[in-house]
C-alpha positions in Angstrom: 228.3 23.8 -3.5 228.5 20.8 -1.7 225.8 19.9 1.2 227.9 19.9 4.5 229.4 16.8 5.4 229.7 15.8 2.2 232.6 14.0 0.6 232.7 15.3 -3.3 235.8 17.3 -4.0 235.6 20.7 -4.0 234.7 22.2 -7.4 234.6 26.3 -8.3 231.4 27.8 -6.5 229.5 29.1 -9.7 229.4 25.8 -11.3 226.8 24.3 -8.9 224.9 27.4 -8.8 225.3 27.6 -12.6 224.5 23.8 -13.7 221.7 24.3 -11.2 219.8 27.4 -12.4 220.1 26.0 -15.8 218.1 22.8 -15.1 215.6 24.5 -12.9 215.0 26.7 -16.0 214.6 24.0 -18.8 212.1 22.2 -15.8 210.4 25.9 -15.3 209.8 26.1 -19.1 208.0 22.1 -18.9 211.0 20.5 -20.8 210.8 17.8 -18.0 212.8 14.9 -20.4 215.7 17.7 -20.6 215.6 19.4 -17.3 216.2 15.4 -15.7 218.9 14.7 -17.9 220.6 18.1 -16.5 220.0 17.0 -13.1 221.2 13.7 -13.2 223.9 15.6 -14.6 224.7 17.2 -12.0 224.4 14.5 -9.4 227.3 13.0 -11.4 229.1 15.7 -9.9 227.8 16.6 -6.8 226.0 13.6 -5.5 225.0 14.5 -2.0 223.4 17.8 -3.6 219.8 17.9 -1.6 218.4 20.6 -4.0 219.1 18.7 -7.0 217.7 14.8 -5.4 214.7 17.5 -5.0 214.4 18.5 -8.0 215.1 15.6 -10.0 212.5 13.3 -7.9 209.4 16.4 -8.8 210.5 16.2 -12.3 210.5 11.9 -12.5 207.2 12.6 -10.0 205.6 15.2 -12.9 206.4 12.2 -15.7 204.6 9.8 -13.9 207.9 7.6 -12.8 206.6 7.7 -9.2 209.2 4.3 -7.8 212.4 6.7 -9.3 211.2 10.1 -7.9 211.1 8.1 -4.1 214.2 7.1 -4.3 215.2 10.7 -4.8 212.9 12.2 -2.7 213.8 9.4 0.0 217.5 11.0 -0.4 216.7 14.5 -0.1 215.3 13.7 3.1 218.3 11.8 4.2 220.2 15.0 3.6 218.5 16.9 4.7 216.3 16.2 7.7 215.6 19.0 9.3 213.5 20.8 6.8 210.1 20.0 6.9 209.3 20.2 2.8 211.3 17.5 1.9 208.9 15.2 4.1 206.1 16.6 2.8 207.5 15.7 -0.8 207.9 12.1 0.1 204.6 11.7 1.9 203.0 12.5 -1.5 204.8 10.4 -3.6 204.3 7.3 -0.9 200.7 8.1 -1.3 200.9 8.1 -5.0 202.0 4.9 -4.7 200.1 3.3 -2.9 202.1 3.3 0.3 199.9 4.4 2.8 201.2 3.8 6.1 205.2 5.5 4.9 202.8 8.5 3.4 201.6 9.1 6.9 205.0 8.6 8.9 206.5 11.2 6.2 203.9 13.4 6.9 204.0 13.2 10.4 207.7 13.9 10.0 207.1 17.0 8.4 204.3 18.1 11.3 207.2 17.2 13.7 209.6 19.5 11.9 207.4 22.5 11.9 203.5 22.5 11.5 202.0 24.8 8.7 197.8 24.9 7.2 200.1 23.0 4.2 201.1 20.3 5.9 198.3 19.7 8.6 196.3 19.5 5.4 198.6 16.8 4.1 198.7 14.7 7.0 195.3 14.7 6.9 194.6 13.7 3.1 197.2 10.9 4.1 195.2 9.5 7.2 191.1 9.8 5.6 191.7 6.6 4.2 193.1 4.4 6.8 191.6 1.8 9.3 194.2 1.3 12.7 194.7 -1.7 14.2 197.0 -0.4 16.7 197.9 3.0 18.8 199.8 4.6 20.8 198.1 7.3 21.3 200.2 9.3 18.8 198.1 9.1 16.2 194.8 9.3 18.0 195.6 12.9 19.4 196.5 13.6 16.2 193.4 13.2 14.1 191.3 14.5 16.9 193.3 18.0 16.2 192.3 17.0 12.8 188.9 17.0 13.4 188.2 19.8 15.8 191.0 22.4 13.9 189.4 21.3 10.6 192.6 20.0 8.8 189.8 18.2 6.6 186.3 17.8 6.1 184.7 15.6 9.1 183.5 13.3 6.5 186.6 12.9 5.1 187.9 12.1 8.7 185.2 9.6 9.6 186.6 6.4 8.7 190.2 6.7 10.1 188.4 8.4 13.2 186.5 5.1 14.0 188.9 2.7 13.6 190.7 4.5 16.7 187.4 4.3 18.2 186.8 0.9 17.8 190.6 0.3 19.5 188.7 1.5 22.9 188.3 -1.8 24.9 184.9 -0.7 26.1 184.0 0.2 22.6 184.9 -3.4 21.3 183.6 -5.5 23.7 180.5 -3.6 23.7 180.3 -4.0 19.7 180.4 -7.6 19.6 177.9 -8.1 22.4 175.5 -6.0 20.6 176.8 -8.0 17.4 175.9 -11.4 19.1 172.7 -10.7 20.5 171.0 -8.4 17.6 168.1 -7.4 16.8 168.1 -7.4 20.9 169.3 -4.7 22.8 171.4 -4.9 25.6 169.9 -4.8 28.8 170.0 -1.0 29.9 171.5 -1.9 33.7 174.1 -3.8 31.8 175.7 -0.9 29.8 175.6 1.1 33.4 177.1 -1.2 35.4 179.6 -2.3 33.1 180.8 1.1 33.4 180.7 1.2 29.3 178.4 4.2 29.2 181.1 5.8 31.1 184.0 4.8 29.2 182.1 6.0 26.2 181.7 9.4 27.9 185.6 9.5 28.2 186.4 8.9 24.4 186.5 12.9 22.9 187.4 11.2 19.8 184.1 9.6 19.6 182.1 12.1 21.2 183.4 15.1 18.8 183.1 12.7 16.0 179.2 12.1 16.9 178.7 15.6 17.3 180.2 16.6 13.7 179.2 14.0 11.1 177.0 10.9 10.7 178.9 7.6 11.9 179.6 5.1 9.3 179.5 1.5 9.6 177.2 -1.2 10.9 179.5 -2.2 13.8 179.4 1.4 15.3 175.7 2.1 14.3 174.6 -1.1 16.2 176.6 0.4 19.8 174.6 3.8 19.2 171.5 2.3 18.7 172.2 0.3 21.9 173.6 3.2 24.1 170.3 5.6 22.9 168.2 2.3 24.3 169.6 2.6 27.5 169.5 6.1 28.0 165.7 6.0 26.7 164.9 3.7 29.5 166.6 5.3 32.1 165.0 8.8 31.2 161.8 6.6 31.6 162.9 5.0 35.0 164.5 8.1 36.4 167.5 6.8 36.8 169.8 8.3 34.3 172.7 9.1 35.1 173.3 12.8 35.0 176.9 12.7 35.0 177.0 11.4 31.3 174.7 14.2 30.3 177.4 15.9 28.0 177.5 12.3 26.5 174.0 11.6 26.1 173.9 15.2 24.3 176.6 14.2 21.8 174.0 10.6 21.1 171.1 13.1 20.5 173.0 15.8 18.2 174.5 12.7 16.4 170.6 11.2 16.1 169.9 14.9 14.2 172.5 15.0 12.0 171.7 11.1 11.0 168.1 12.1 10.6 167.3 9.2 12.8 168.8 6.4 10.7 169.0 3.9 13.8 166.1 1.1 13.8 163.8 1.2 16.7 161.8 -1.4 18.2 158.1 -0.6 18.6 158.8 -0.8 22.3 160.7 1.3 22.4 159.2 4.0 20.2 156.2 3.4 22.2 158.5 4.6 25.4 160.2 7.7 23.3 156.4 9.1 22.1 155.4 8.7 25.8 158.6 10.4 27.1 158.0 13.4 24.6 154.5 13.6 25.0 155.4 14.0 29.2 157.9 17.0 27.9 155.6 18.6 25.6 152.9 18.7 28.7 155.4 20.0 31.0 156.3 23.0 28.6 152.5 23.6 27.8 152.2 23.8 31.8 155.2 25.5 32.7 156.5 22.7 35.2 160.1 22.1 35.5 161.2 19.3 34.1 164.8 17.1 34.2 167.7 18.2 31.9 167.9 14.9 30.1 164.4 14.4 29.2 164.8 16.9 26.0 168.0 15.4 25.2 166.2 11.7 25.2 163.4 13.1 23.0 165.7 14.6 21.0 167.2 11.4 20.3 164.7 10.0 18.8 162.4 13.1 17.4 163.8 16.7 16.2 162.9 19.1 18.9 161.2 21.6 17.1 158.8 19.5 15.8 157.5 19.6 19.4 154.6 21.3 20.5 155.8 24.3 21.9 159.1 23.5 21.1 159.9 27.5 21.1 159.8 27.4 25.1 162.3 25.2 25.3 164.5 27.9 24.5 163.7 30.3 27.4 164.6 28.3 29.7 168.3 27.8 31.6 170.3 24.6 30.6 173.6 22.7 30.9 175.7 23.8 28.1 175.5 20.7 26.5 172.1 20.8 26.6 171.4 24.0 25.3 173.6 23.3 22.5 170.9 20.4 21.6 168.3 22.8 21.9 170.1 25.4 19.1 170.6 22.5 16.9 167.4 21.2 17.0 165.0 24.3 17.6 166.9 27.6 17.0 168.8 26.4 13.7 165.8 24.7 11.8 164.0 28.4 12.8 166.5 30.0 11.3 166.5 28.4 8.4 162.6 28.8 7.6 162.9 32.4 7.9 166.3 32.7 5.1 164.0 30.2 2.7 161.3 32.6 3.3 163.1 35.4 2.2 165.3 33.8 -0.4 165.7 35.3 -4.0 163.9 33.8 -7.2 165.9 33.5 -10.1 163.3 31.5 -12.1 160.0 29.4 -12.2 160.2 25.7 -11.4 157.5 24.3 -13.9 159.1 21.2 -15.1 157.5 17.9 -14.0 160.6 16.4 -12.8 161.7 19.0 -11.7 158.8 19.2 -9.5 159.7 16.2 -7.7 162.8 16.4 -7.0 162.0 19.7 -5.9 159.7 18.0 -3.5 162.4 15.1 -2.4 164.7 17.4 -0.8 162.5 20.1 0.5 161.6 17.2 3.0 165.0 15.6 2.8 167.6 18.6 2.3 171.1 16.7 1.4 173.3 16.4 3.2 173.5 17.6 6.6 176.7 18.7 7.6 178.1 20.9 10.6 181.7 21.8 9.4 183.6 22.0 6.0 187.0 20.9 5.7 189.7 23.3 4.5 189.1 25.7 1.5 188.1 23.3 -1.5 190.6 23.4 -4.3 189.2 23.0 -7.7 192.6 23.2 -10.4 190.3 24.4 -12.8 190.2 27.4 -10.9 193.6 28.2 -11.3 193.7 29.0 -15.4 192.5 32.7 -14.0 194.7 35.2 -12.3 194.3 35.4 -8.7 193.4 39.6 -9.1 190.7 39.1 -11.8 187.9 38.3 -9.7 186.1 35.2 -11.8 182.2 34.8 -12.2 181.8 31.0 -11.1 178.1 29.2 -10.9 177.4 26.3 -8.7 174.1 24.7 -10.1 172.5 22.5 -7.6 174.9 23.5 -4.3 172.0 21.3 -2.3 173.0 22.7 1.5 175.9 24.5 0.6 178.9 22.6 1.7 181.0 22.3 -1.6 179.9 26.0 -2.1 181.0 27.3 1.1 184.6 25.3 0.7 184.9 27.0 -3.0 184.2 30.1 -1.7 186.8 29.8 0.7 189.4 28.9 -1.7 188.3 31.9 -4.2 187.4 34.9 -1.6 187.9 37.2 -4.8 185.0 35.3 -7.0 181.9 36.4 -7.4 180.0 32.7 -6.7 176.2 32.3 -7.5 174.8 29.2 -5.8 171.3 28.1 -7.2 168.9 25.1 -6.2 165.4 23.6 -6.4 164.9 23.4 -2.6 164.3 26.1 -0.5 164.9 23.9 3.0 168.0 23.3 1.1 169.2 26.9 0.6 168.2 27.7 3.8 170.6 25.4 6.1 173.4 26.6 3.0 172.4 30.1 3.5 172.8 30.1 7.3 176.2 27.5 7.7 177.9 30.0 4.8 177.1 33.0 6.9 178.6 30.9 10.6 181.2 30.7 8.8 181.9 34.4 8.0 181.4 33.8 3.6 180.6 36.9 2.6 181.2 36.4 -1.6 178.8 33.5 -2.0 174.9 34.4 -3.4 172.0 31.9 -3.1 168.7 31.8 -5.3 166.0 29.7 -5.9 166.1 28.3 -9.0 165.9 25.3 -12.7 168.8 24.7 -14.3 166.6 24.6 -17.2 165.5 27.8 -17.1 168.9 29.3 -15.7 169.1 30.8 -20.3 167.1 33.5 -19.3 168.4 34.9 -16.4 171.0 36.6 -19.0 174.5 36.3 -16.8 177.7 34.2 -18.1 180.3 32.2 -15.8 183.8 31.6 -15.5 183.4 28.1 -13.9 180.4 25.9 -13.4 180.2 23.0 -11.2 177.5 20.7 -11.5 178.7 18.1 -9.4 176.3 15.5 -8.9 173.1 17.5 -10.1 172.7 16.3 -14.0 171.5 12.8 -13.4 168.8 13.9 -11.6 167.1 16.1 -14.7 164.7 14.3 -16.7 167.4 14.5 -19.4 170.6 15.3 -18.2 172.5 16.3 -21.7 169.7 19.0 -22.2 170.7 20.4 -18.4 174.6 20.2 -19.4 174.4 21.7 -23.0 172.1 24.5 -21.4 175.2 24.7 -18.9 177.5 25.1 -21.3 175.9 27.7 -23.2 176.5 29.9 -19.6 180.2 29.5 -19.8 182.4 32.0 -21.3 185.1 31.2 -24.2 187.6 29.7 -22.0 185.6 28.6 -19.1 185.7 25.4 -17.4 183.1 23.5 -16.1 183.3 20.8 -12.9 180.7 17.6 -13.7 179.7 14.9 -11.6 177.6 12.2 -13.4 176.8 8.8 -12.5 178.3 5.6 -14.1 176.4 2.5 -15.0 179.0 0.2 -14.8 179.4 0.9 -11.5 175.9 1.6 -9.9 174.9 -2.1 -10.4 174.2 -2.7 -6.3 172.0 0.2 -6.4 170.0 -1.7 -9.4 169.5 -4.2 -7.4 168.6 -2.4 -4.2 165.9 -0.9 -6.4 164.7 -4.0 -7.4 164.6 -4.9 -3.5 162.7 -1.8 -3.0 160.2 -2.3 -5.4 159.4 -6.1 -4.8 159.1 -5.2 -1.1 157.0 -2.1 -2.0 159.2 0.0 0.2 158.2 4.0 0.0 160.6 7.0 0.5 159.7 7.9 4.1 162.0 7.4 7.1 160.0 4.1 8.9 160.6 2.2 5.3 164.0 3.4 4.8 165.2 2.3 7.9 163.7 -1.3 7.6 164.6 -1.3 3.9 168.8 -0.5 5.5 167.9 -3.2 7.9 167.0 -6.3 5.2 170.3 -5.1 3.2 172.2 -5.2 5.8 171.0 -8.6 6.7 171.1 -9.7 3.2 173.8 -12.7 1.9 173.0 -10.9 -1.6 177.2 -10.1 -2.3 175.6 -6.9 -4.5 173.4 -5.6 -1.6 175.8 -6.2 1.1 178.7 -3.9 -1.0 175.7 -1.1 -0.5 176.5 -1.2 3.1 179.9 0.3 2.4 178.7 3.5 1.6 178.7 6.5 4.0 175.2 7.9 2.2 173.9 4.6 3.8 174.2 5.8 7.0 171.9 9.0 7.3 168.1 8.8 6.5 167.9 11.7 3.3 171.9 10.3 1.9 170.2 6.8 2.0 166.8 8.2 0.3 169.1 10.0 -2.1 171.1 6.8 -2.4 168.2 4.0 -3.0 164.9 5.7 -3.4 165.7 9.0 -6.0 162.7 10.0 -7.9 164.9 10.7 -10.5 168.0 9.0 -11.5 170.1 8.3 -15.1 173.3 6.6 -15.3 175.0 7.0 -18.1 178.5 5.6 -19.7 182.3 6.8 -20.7 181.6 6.6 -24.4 178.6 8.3 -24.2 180.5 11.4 -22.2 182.9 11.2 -24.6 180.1 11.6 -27.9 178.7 14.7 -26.0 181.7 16.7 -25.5 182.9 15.8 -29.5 179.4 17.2 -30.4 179.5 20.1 -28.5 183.1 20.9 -28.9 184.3 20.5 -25.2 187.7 19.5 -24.2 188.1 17.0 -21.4 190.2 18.4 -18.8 190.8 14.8 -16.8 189.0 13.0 -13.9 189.2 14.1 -10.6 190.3 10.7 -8.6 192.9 9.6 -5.8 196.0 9.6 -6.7 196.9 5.9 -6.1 193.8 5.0 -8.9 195.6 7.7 -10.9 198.8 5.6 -10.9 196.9 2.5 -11.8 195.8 3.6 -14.6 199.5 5.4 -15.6 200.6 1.8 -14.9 198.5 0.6 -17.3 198.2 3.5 -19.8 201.8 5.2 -19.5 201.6 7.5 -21.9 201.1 11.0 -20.7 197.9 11.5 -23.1 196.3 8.7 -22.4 195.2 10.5 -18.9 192.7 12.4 -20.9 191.9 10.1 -23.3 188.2 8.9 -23.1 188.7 6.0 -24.8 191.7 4.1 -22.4 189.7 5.6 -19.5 186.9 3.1 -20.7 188.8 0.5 -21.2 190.3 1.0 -17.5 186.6 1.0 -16.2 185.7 -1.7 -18.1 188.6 -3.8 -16.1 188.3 -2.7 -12.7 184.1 -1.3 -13.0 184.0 -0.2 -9.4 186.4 2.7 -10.6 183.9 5.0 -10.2 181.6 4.0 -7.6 180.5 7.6 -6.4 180.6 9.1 -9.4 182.0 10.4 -12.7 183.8 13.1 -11.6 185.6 15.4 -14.3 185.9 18.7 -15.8 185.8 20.0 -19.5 187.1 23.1 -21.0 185.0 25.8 -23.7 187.4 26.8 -26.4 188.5 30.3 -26.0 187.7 30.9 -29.6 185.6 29.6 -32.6 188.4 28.9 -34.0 189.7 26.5 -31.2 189.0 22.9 -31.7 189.2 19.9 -28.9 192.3 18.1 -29.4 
């Protein structure tokens, strides 16, 4: 019947409710052209009908006609404004779209009008790719309960979180005198007695965000490195100021998780090696020592590579402190012993292999400290939710994409395999902190991974075949694992698009530069100084902004790129079907615009026609998945 307040005549009660059902059945069955003829239908007749508006706009939405399903969706919510869903309906065709900043004031809406994990999550894929220029407030204390309730990944968050940083007065002023007077550091008695140290301290946006992920961006880096300055010097003066301690402990766990990315003079490394070598002699002695000087050190040197570092955790601290002293001592322990103890699935034998293997035993990849919600894969969704589904995750590196898929699939039996036992061991112990009981590490070569005689469901080899010494030997070994029926998630990197790190290479091998931390951080340092328009686009990359994501970044042992056409041969030859990228859904409805044909979104072909145009497309990475036929018989269309 009518919506209240509504001005259509009346009309017999079962003819809504009839007209109604009808459509939603023809749209249930996939008959979307049909189903939106019934439903414009029926808005001929009952035009203030908010079910129907709703329906209409996810059919035009589900046909790629995203400018008429807004207008619909944009009228459902006009009738109906109460409801929360509607909101969250419009949000994602906004962001579809392209229309950013109505995607997030939709989804706000829809928080306002009653919060659920479903739309926290959505508010949060709607602000990750935002930069403020102005607050309230409103949004700030928003995406901090984003961060800290883990509405999405950290890393996700990052960006969005520092542009409502860099809106903190002390934060910008600080930035561009840091900016003016680089490589110099601001005098130490400066920061303190401009009261910006303090004002730093105050910001729990920025001192959760330094806590939980590497900070991206130059501008931000170039403040840190600044602030740990000061605080080296007055650890070395004895005049810190212990007030900020819980600060100075959110610099030092950020230095950690960053690996130590920040350029130091040789002043001042001369001052931290002096300052830890003071702390080492008072733990060898017993002596009692102030509460910031392992949080200085730890700023610039990972505490358990300390003499003695073990006795650092007998002692009494400041919460903050000790929290340092987990991270930096007590984890990294931990981790030794699960490597020690980890399972062998295979032999590692293969020359490449080899050193790769020996790339991120030294640099595991990445370092994270929490995952964002449970990690949906589509793919996934093929098998019923009671059939528990075998599903292989070759190369999980330190376990964060396998920890979010075993979130999503609790009932999956998930087998997680690597070359680096440093590696397995940080994803061994974050999957157990975080209470994932179905997920099973080993030690182990793709290439060898034939003879361990077990099949899978799902495979995802996200970002692991380029780094074989030749990656369409890894991925048809891959596929002979999968079952008939099975899907598999790829990650692979494209040429066209990897031309900045060709050229950083070229810098890197002109310049002699080596894979160890003092050369990568001078090597970040000439790029970012460089006018080159191809270096400088480098700079844009969060793996740029930790010291094993930039090594895996610019200094690989190992690295193919390959091209669309040549996926595209492989899966014809090995009788794969390709399932469609995995991409944003505004570069999806690019590529609709210019390809509107339904099939042409897996369609090889258009899609390298599309990268051709626009070659940054793809900048991280092919990302895609590919189905196995379920039978011999079964052919790729």
């Amino acid at each position: 019947m009518p919506m209240p307040g509504s001005t259509t005549p009346a009309a017999p009660a079962n003819t809504l409710t009839e007209l109604f059902g009808a459509a939603v059945a023809r749209h249930q069955a996939g008959a979307l052209v049909e189903a939106e003829r019934h439903y414009r239908h029926i808005l001929t007749l009952f035009p203030n009908h908010a079910e129907t508006h709703g329906m209409l706009a996810v059919a035009l939405f589900a046909q790629g006609k995203i400018g008429e399903a807004i207008l619909h969706f944009e009228r459902t919510v006009a009738l109906r404004p109460d409801l929360p869903g509607p909101h969250e309906d419009l949000a994602r065709a906004y962001m579809a779209a392209g229309k950013t900043e109505l995607a997030i004031q939709a989804a706000s809406s829809a928080l306002e009008r009653g919060e659920t994990a479903k739309n926290r999550a959505l508010f949060a894929h709607c602000i990750k790719s935002v930069l403020f220029t102005a607050d309230d407030g409103r949004f700030r204390r928003l995406v901090l309960r984003a961060l800290l309730e883990g509405w999405e990944s950290p890393r996700e968050l990052s960006n969005v979180c520092i542009s409502l940083i860099k809106l903190n007065p002390a934060v910008s002023n600080t930035i561009a005198h840091a900016k003016a007077i680089w490589p110099a550091r601001i005098a130490a008695e400066e920061l303190s007695q401009s009261s910006a140290l303090a004002a730093f301290a105050q910001d729990e946006l920025l001192c959760r965000l330094l806590e939980y992920e590497p900070v991206t961006g130059v501008d931000l880096e170039r403040l840190l490195t600044n602030v740990r300055h000061a605080i080296l010097i007055g650890a070395t003066r004895g005049t810190g100021e212990e007030g900020l301690l819980e600060f100075y402990c959110a610099v030092a766990r950020q230095c950690f998780i960053n690996e130590y990315v920040f350029a130091t003079t040789e002043a001042e490394a001369e001052q931290a090696r002096q300052l830890r070598e003071r702390l080492e002699a008072a733990l060898t002695a017993g002596d009692a020592t102030p509460a910031l000087w392992p949080v200085v050190v730890a700023a610039y040197f990972p505490l358990h590579s300390l003499a003695k570092a073990e006795l650092l955790l007998g002692r009494s601290w400041p919460s903050s402190v000790n929290a340092v002293i987990v991270q930096q001592v007590d984890e990294p322990a931990q981790e030794r012993r699960i490597a020690a103890t980890m399972p062998v699935l295979t032999v590692i034998d293969d020359g490449v292999s080899r050193l790769v293997r020996q790339q991120y035993e030294s640099s595991p990849y990445p370092r994270w400290v929490r995952p964002g919600p449970p990690k949906h894969l589509a793919t996934l969704d093929r098998r019923p939710s009671t059939q528990p589904s075998d599903i292989l995750i070759a190369g999980c590196g330190t376990g964060l994409s396998a920890v979010e898929l075993a979130r999503q699939a609790p009932n999956a039996r998930i087998l997680a395999i690597d070359l680096s036992l440093a590696s397995l061991g940080y994803a061994k112990r974050m999957a157990h902190s975080f209470g994932v009981a179905n997920l099973e590490f080993a030690h182990a070569d793709i290439l060898k991974m034939g003879s361990i005689g077990r099949t899978f469901d799902f495979i995802d080899a996200s970002g692991v075949l380029h780094h074989l010494a030749d990656p369409w030997a890894g991925w048809r070994l891959l596929s002979s694992l999968l079952r008939p029926g099975g899907a598999m998630q790829l990650g692979l990197y494209s040429r066209l698009a990897r031309r900045n790190i060709v050229a950083a290479r070229a810098l890197i091998a002109e310049r002699g530069y080596q894979p160890i931390a003092d050369d990568i951080r001078r090597c970040r340092q000439e790029i970012i100084a460089s006018d080159d328009r191809l270096l400088k686009s480098i700079v844009q990359w969060k793996d740029f902004f930790a010291t094993s994501e930039c090594r895996d970044l610019l200094f690989h042992v190992q690295e193919h790129q390959v091209t669309i056409p040549e996926v595209n041969a492989f899966l014809v030859e090995n009788k794969l079907k390709f399932g469609g990228f995995v991409l944003e859904p505004a570069t999806l409805q690019k590529f609709m615009t210019r390809f509107p044909e339904q099939a042409a979104l897996t369609d090889l072909d258009r899609w390298h026609i599309f990268e051709t145009e626009a070659p940054d497309t793809f900048s991280s990475m092919y990302l895609f998945w590919v189905l196995k036929s379920a039978s011999p018989s079964e052919r790729p269309q």
